[in-house]
N, CA, C and O atoms as a Maestro MAE file, in Angstrom:
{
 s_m_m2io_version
 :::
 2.0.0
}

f_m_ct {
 s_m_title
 :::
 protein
 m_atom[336] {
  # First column is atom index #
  i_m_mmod_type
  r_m_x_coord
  r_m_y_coord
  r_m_z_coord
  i_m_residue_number
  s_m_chain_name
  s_m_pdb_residue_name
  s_m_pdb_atom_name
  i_m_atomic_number
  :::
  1 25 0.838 -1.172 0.000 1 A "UNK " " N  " 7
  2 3 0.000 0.000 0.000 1 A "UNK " " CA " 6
  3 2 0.893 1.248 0.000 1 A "UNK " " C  " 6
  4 15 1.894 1.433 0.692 1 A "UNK " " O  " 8
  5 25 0.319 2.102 -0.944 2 A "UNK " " N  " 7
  6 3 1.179 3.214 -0.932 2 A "UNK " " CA " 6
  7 2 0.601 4.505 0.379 2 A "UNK " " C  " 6
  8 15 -0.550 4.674 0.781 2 A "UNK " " O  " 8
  9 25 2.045 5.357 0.853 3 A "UNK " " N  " 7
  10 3 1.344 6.121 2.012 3 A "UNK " " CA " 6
  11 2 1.045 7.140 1.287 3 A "UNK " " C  " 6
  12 15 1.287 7.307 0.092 3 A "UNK " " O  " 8
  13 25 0.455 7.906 2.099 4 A "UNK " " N  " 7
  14 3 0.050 8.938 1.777 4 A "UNK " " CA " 6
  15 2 -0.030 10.043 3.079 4 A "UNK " " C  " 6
  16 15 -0.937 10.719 3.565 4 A "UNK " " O  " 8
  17 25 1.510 9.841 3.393 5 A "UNK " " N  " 7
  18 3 2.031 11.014 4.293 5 A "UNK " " CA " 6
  19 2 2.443 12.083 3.307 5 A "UNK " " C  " 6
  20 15 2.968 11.725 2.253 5 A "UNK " " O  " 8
  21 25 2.246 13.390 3.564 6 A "UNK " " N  " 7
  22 3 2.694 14.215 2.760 6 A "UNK " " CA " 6
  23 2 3.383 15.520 3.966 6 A "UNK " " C  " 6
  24 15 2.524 16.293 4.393 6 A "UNK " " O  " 8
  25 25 4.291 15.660 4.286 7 A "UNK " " N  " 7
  26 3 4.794 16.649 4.395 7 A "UNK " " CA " 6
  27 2 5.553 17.811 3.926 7 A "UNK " " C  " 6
  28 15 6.653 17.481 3.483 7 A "UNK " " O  " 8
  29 25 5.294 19.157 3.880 8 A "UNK " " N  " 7
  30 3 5.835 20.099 3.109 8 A "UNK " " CA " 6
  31 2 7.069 20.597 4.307 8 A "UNK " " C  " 6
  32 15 7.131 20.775 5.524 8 A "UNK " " O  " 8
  33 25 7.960 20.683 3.114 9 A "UNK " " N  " 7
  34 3 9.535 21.436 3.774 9 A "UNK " " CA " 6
  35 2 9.491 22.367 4.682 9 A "UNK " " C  " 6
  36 15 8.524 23.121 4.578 9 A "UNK " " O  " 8
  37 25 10.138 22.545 5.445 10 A "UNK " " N  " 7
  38 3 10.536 23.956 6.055 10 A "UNK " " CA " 6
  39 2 11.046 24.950 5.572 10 A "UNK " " C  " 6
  40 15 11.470 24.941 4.416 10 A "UNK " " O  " 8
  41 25 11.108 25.964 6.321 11 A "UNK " " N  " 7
  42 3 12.003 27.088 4.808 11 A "UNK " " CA " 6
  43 2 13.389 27.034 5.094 11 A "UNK " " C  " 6
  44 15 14.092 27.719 4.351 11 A "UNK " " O  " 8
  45 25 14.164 26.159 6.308 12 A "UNK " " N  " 7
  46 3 15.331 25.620 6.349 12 A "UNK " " CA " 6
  47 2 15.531 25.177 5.483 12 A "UNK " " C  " 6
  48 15 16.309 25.694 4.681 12 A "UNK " " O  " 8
  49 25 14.855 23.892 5.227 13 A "UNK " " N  " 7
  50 3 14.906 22.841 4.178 13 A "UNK " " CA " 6
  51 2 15.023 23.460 2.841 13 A "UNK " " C  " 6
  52 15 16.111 23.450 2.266 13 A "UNK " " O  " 8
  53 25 13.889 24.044 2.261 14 A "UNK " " N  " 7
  54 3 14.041 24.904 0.927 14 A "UNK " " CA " 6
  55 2 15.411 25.682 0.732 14 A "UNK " " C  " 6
  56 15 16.059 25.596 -0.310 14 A "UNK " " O  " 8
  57 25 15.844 26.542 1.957 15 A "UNK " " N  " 7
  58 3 16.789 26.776 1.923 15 A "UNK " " CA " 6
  59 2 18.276 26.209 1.153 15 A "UNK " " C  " 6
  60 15 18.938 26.554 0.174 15 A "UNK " " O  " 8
  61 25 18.349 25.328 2.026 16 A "UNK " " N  " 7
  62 3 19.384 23.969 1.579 16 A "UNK " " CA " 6
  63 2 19.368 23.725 0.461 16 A "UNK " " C  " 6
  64 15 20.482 23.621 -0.051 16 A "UNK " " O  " 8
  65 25 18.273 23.540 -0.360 17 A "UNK " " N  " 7
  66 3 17.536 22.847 -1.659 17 A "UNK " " CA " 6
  67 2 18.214 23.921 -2.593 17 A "UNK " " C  " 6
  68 15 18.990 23.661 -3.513 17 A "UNK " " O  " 8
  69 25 17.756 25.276 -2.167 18 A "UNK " " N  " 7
  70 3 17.945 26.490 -2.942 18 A "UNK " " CA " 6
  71 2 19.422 26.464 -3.273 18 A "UNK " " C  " 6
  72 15 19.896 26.222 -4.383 18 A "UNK " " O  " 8
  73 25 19.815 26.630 -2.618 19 A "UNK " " N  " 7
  74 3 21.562 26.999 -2.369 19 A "UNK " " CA " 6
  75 2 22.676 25.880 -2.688 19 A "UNK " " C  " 6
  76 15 23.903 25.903 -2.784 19 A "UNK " " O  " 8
  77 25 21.362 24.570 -2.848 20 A "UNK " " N  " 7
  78 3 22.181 23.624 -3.475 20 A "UNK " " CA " 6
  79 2 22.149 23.724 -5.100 20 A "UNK " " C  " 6
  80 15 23.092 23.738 -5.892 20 A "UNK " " O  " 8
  81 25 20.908 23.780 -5.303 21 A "UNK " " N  " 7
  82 3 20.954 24.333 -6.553 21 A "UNK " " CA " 6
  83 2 21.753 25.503 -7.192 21 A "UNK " " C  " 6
  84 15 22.171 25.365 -8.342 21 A "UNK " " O  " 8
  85 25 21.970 26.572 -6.545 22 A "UNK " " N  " 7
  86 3 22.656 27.767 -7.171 22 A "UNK " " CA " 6
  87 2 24.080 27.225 -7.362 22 A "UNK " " C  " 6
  88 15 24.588 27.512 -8.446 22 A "UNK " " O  " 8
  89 25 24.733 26.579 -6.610 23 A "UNK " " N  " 7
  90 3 25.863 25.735 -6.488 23 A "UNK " " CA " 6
  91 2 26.101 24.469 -7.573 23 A "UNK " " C  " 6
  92 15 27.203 23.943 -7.732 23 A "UNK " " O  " 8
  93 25 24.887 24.071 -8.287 24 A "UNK " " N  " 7
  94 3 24.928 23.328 -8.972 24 A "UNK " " CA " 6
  95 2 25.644 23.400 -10.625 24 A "UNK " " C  " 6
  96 15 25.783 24.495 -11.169 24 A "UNK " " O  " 8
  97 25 26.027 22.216 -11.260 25 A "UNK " " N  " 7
  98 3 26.276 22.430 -12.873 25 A "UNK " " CA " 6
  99 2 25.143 23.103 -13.650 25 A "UNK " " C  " 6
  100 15 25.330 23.536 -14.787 25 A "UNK " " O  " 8
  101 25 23.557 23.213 -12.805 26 A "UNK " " N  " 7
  102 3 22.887 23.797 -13.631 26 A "UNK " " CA " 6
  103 2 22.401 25.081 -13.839 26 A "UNK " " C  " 6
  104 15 21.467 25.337 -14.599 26 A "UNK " " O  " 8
  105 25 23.304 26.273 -12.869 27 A "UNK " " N  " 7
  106 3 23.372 26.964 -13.010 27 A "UNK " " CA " 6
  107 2 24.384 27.927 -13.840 27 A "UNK " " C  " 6
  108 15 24.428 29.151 -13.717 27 A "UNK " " O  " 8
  109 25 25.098 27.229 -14.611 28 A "UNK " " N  " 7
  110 3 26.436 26.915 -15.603 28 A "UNK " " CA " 6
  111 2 26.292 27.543 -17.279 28 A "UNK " " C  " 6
  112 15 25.215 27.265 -17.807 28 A "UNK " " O  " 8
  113 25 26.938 28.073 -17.841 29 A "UNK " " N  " 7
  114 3 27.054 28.545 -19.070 29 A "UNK " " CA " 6
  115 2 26.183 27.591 -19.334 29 A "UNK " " C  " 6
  116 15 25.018 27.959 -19.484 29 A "UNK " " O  " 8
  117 25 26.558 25.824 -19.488 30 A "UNK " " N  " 7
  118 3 25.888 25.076 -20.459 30 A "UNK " " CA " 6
  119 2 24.660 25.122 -20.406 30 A "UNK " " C  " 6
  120 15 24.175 24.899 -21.515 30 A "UNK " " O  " 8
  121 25 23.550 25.402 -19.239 31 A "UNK " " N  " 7
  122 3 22.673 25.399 -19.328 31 A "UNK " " CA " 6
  123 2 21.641 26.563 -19.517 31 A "UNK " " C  " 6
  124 15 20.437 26.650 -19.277 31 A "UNK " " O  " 8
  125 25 22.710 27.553 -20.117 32 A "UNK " " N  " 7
  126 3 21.796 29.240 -20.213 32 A "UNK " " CA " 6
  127 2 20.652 29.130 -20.596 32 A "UNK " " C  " 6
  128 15 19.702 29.694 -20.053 32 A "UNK " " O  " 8
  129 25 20.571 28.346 -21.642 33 A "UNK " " N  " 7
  130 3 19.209 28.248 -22.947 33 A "UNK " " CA " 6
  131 2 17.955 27.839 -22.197 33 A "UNK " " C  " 6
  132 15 16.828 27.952 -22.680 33 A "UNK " " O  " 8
  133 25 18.237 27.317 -20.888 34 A "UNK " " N  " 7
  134 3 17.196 26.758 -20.253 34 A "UNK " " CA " 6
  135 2 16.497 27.383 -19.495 34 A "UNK " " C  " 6
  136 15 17.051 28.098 -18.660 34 A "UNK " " O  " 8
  137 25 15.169 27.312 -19.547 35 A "UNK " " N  " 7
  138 3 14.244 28.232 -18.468 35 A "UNK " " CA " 6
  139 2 14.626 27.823 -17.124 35 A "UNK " " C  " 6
  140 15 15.250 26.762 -17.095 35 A "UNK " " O  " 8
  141 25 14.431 28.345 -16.092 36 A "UNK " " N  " 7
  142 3 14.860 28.159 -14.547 36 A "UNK " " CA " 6
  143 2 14.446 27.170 -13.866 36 A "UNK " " C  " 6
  144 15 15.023 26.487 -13.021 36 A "UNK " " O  " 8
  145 25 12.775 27.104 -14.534 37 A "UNK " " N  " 7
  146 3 12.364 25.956 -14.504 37 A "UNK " " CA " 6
  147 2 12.841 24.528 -14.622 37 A "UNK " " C  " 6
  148 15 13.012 23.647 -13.779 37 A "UNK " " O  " 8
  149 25 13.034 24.582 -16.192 38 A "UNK " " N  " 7
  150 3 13.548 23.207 -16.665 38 A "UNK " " CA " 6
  151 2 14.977 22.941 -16.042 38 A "UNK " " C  " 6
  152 15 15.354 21.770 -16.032 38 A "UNK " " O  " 8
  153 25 15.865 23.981 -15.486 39 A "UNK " " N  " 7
  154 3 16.461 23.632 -14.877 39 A "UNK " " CA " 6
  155 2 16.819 22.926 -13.698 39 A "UNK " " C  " 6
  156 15 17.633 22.039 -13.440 39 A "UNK " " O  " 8
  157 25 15.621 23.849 -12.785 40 A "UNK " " N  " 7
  158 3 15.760 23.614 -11.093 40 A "UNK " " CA " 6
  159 2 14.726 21.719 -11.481 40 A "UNK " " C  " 6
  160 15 15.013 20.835 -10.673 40 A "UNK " " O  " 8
  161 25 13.700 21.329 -12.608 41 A "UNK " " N  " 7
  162 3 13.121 20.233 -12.511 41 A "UNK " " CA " 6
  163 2 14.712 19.461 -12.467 41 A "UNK " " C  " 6
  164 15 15.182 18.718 -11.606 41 A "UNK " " O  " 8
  165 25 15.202 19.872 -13.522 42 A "UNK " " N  " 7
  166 3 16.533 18.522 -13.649 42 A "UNK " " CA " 6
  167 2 17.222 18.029 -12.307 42 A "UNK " " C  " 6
  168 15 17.310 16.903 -11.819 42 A "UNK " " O  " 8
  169 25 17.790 19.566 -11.780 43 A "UNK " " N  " 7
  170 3 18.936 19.009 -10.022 43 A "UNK " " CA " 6
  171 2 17.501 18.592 -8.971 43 A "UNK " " C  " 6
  172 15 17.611 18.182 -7.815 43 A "UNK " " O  " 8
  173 25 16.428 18.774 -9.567 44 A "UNK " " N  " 7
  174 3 15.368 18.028 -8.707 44 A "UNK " " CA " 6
  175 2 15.565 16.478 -8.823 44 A "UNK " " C  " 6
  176 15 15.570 15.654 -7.908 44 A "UNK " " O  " 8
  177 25 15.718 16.290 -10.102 45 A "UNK " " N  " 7
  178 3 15.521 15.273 -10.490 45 A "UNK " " CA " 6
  179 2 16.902 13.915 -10.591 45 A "UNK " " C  " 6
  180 15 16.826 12.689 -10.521 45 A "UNK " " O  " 8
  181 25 17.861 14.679 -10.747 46 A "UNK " " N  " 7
  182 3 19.541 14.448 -10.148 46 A "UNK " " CA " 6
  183 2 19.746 14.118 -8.276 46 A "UNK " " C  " 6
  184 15 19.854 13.217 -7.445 46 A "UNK " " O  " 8
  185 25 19.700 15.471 -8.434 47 A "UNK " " N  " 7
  186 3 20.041 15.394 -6.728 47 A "UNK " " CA " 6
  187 2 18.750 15.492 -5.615 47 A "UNK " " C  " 6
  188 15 18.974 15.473 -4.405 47 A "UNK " " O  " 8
  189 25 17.468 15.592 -6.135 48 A "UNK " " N  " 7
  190 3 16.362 15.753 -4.611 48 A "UNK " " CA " 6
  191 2 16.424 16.872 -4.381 48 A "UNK " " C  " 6
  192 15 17.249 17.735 -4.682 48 A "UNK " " O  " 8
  193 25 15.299 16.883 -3.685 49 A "UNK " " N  " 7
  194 3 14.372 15.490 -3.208 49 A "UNK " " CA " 6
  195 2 13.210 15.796 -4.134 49 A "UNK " " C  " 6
  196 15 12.338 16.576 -3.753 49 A "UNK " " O  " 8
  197 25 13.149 15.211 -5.358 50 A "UNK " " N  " 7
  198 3 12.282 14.802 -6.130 50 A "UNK " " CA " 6
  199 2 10.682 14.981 -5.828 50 A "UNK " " C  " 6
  200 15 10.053 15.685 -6.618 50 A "UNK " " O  " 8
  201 25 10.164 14.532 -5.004 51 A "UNK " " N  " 7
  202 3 9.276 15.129 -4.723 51 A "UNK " " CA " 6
  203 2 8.831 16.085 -4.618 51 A "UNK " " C  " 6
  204 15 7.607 15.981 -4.540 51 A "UNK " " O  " 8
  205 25 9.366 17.611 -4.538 52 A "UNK " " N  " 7
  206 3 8.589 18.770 -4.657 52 A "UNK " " CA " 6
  207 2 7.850 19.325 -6.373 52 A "UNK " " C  " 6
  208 15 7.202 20.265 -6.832 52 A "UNK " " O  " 8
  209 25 8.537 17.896 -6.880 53 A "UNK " " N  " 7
  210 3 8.342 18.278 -8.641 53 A "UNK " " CA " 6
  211 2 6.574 18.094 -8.561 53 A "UNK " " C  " 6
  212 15 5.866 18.445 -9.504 53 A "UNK " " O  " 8
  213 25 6.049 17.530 -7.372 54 A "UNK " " N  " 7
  214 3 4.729 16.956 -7.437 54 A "UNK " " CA " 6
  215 2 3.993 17.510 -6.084 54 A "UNK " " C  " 6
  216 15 3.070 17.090 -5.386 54 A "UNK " " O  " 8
  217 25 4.841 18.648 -6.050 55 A "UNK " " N  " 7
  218 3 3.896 19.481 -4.635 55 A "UNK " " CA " 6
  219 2 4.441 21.270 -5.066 55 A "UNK " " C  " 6
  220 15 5.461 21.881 -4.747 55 A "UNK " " O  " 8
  221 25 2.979 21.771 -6.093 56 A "UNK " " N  " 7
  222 3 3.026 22.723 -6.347 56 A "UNK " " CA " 6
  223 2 3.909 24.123 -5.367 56 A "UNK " " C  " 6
  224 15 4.900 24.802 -5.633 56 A "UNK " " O  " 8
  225 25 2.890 24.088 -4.081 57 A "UNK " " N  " 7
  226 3 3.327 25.335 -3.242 57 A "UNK " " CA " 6
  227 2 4.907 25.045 -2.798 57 A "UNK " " C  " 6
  228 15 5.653 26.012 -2.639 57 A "UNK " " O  " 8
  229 25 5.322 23.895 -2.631 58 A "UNK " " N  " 7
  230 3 6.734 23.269 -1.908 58 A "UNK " " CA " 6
  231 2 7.568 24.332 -3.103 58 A "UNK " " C  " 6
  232 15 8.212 25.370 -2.952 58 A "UNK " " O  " 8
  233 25 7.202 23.512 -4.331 59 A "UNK " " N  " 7
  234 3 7.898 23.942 -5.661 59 A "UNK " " CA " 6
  235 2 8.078 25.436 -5.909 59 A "UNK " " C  " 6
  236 15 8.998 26.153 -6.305 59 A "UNK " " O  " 8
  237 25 6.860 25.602 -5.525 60 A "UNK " " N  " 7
  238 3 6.842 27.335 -5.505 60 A "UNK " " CA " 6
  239 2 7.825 28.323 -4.779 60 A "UNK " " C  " 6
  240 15 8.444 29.292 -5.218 60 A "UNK " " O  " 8
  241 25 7.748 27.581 -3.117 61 A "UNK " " N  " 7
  242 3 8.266 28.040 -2.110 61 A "UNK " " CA " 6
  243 2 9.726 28.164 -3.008 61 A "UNK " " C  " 6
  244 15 10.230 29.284 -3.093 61 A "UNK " " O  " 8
  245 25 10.376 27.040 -3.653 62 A "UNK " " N  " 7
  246 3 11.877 27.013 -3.696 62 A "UNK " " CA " 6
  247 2 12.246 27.941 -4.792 62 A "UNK " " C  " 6
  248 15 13.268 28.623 -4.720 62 A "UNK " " O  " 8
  249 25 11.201 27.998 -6.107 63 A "UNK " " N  " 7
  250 3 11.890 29.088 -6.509 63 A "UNK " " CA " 6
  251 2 11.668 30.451 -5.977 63 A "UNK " " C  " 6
  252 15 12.309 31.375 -6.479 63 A "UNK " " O  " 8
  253 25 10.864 30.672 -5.056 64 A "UNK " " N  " 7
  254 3 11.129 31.891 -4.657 64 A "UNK " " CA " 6
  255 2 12.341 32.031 -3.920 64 A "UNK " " C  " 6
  256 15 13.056 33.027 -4.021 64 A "UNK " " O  " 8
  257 25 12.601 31.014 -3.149 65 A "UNK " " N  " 7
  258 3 14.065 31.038 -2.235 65 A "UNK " " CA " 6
  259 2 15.257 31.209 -3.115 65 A "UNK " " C  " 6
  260 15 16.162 32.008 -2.877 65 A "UNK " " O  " 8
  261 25 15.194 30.238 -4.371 66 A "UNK " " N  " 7
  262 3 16.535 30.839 -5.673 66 A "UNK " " CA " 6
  263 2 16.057 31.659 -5.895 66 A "UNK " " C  " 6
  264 15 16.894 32.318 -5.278 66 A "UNK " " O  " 8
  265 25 15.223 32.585 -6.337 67 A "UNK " " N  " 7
  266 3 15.368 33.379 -6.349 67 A "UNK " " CA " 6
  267 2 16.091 35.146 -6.287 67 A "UNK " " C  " 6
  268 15 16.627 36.058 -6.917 67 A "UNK " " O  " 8
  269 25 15.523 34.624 -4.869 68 A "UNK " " N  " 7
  270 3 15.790 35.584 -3.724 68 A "UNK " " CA " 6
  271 2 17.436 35.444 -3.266 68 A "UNK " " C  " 6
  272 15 18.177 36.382 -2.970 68 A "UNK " " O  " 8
  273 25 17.819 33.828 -3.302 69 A "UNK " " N  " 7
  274 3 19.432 34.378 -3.252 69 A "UNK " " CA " 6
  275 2 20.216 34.145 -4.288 69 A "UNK " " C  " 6
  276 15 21.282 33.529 -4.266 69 A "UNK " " O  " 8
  277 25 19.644 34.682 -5.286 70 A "UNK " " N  " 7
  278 3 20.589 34.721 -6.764 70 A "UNK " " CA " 6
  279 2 21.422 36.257 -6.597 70 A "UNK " " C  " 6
  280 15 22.253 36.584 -7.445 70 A "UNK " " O  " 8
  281 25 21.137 37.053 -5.541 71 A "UNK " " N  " 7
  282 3 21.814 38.491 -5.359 71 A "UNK " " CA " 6
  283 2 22.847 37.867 -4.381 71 A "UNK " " C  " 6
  284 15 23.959 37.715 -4.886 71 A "UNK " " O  " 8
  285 25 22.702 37.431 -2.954 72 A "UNK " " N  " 7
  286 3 24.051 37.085 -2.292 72 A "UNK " " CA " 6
  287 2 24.925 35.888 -3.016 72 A "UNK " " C  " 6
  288 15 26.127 35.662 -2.879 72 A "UNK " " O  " 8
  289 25 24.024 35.238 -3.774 73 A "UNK " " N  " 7
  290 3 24.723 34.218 -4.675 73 A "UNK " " CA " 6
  291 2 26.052 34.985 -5.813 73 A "UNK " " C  " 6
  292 15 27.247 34.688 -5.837 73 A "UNK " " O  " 8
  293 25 25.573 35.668 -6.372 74 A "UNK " " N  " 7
  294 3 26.606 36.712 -7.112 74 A "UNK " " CA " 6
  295 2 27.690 37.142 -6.066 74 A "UNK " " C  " 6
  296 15 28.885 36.890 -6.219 74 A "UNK " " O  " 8
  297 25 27.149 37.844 -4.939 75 A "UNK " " N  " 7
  298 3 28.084 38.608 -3.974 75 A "UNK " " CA " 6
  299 2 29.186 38.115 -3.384 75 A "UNK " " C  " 6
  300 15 30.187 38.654 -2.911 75 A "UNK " " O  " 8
  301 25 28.602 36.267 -3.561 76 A "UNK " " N  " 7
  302 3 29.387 35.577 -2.581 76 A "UNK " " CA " 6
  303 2 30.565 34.776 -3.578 76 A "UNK " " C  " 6
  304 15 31.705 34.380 -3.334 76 A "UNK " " O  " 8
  305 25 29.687 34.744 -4.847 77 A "UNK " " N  " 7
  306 3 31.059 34.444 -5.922 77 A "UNK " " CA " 6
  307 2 30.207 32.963 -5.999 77 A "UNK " " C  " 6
  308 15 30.516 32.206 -6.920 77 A "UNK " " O  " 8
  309 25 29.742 32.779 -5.583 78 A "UNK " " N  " 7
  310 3 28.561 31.153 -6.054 78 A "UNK " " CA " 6
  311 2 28.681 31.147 -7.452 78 A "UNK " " C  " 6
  312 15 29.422 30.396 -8.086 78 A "UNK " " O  " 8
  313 25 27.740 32.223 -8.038 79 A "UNK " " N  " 7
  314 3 27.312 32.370 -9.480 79 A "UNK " " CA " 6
  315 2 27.884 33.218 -10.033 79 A "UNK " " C  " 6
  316 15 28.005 34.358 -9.584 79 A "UNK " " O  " 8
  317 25 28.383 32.783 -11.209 80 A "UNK " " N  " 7
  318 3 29.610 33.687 -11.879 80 A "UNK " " CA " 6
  319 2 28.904 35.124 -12.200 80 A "UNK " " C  " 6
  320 15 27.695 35.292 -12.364 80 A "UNK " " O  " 8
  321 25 29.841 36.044 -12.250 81 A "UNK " " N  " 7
  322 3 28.916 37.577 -12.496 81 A "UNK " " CA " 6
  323 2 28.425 37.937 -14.244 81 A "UNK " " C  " 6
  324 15 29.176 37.879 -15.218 81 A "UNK " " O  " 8
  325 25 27.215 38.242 -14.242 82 A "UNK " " N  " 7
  326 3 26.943 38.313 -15.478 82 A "UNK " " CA " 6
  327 2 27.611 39.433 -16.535 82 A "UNK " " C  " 6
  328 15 26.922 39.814 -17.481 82 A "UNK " " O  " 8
  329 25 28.963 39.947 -16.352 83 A "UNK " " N  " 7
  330 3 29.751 40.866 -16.672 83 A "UNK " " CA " 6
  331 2 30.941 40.179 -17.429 83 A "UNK " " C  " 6
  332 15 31.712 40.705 -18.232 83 A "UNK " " O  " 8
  333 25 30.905 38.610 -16.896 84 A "UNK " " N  " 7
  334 3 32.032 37.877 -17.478 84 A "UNK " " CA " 6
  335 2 32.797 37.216 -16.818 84 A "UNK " " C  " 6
  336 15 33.727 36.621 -17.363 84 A "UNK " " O  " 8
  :::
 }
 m_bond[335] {
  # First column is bond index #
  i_m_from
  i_m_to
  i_m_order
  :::
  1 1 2 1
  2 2 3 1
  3 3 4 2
  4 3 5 1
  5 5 6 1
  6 6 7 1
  7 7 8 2
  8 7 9 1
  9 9 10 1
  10 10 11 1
  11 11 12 2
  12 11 13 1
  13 13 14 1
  14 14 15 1
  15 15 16 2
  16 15 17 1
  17 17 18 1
  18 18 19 1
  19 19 20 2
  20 19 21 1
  21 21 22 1
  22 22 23 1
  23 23 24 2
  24 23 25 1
  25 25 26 1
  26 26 27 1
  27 27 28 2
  28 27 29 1
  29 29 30 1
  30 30 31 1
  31 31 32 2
  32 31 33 1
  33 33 34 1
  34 34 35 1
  35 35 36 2
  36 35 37 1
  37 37 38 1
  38 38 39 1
  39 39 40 2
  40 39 41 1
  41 41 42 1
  42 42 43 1
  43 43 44 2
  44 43 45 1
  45 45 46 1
  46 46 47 1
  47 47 48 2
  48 47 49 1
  49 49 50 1
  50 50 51 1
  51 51 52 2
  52 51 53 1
  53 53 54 1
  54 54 55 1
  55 55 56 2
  56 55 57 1
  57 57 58 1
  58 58 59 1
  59 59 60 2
  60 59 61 1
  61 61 62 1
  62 62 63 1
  63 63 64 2
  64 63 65 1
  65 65 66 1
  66 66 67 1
  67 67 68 2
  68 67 69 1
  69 69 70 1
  70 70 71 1
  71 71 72 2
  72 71 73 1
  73 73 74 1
  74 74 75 1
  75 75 76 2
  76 75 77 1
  77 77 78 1
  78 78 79 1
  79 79 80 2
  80 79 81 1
  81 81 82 1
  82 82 83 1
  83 83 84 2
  84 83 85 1
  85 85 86 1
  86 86 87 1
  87 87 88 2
  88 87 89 1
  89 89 90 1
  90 90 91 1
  91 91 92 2
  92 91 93 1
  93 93 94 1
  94 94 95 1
  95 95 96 2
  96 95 97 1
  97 97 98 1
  98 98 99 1
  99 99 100 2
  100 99 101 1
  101 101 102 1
  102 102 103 1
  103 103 104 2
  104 103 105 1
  105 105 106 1
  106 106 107 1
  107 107 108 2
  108 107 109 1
  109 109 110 1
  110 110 111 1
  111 111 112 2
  112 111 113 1
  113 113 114 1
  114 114 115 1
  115 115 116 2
  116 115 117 1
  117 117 118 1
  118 118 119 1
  119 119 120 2
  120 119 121 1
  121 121 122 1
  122 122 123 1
  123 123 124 2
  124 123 125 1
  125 125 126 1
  126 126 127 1
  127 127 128 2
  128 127 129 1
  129 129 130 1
  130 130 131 1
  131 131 132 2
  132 131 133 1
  133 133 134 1
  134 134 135 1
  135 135 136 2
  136 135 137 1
  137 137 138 1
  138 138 139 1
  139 139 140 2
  140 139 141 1
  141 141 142 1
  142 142 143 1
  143 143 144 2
  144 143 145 1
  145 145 146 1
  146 146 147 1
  147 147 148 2
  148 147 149 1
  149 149 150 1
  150 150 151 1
  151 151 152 2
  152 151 153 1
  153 153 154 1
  154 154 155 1
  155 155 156 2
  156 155 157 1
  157 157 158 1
  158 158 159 1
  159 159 160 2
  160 159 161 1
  161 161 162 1
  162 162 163 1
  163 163 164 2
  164 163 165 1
  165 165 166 1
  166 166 167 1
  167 167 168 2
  168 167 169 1
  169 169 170 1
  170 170 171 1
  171 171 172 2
  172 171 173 1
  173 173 174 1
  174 174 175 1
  175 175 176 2
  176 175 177 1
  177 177 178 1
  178 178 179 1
  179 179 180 2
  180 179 181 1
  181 181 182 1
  182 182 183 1
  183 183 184 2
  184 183 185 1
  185 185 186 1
  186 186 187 1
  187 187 188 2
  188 187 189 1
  189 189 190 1
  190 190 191 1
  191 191 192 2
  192 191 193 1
  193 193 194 1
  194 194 195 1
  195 195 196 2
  196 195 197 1
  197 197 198 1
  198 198 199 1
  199 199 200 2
  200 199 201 1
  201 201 202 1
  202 202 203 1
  203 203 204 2
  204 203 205 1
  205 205 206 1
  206 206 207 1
  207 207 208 2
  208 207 209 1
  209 209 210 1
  210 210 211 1
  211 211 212 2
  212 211 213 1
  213 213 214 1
  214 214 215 1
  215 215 216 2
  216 215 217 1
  217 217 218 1
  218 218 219 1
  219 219 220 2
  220 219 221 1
  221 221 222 1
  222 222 223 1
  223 223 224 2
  224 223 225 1
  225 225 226 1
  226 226 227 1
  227 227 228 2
  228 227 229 1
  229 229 230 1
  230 230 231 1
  231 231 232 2
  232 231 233 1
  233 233 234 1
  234 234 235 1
  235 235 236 2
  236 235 237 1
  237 237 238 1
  238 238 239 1
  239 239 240 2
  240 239 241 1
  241 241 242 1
  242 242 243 1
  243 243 244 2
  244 243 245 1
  245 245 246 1
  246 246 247 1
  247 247 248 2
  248 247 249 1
  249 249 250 1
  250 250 251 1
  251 251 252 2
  252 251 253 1
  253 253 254 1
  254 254 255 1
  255 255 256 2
  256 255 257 1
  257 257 258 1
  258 258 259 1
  259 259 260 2
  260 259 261 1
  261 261 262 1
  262 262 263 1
  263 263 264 2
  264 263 265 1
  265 265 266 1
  266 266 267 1
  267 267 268 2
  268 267 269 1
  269 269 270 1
  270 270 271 1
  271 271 272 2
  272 271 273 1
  273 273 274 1
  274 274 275 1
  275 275 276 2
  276 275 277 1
  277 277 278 1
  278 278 279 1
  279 279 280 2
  280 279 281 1
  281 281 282 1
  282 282 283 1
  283 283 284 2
  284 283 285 1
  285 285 286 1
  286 286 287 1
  287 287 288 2
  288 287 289 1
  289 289 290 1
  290 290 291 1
  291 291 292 2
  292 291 293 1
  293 293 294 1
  294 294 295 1
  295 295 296 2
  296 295 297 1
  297 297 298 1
  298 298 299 1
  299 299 300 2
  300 299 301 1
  301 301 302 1
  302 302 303 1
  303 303 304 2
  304 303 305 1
  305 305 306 1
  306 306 307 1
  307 307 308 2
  308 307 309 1
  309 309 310 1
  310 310 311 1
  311 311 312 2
  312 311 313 1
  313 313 314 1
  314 314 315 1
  315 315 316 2
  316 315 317 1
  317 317 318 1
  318 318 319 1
  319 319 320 2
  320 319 321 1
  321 321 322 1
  322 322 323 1
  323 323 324 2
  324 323 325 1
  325 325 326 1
  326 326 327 1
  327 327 328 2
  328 327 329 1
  329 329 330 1
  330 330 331 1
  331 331 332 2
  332 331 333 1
  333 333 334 1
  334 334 335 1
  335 335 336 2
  :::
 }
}
């Protein structure tokens, strides 16, 4: 029998998720062409936790969190500067 526990992340958790992603190959020249989307689905789908691909607001929550640190992400030298 399949469960049907569903718990949604914390914004710790998203956190983590976020920042793993910005850190990721798919935030990388090779993948410019790609919407943010199709991106953040892929290191969903690579690295987890897979499941938020199938829990709208979770999903939501995280790109707002990349979002939001795509500015200290630059600052901190994470993400290369769009200057070159």
């Amino acid at each position: 029998m399949t469960s049907t526990f569903h718990r949604t992340m914390n914004h710790e958790e998203l956190e983590i998720v976020a920042w793993g992603f910005l850190r990721s190959e798919f935030t990388s020249e090779i993948y410019c062409d790609w919407p943010i989307d199709r991106r953040v689905d892929a290191y969903l789908l690579h690295y987890g936790p897979a499941q938020l691909l199938n829990d709208g607001s979770a999903y939501n929550a995280l790109l707002d969190r990349i979002m939001a640190n795509i500015g200290p992400a630059l600052r901190k030298g994470v993400l290369p500067s769009p200057e070159g």
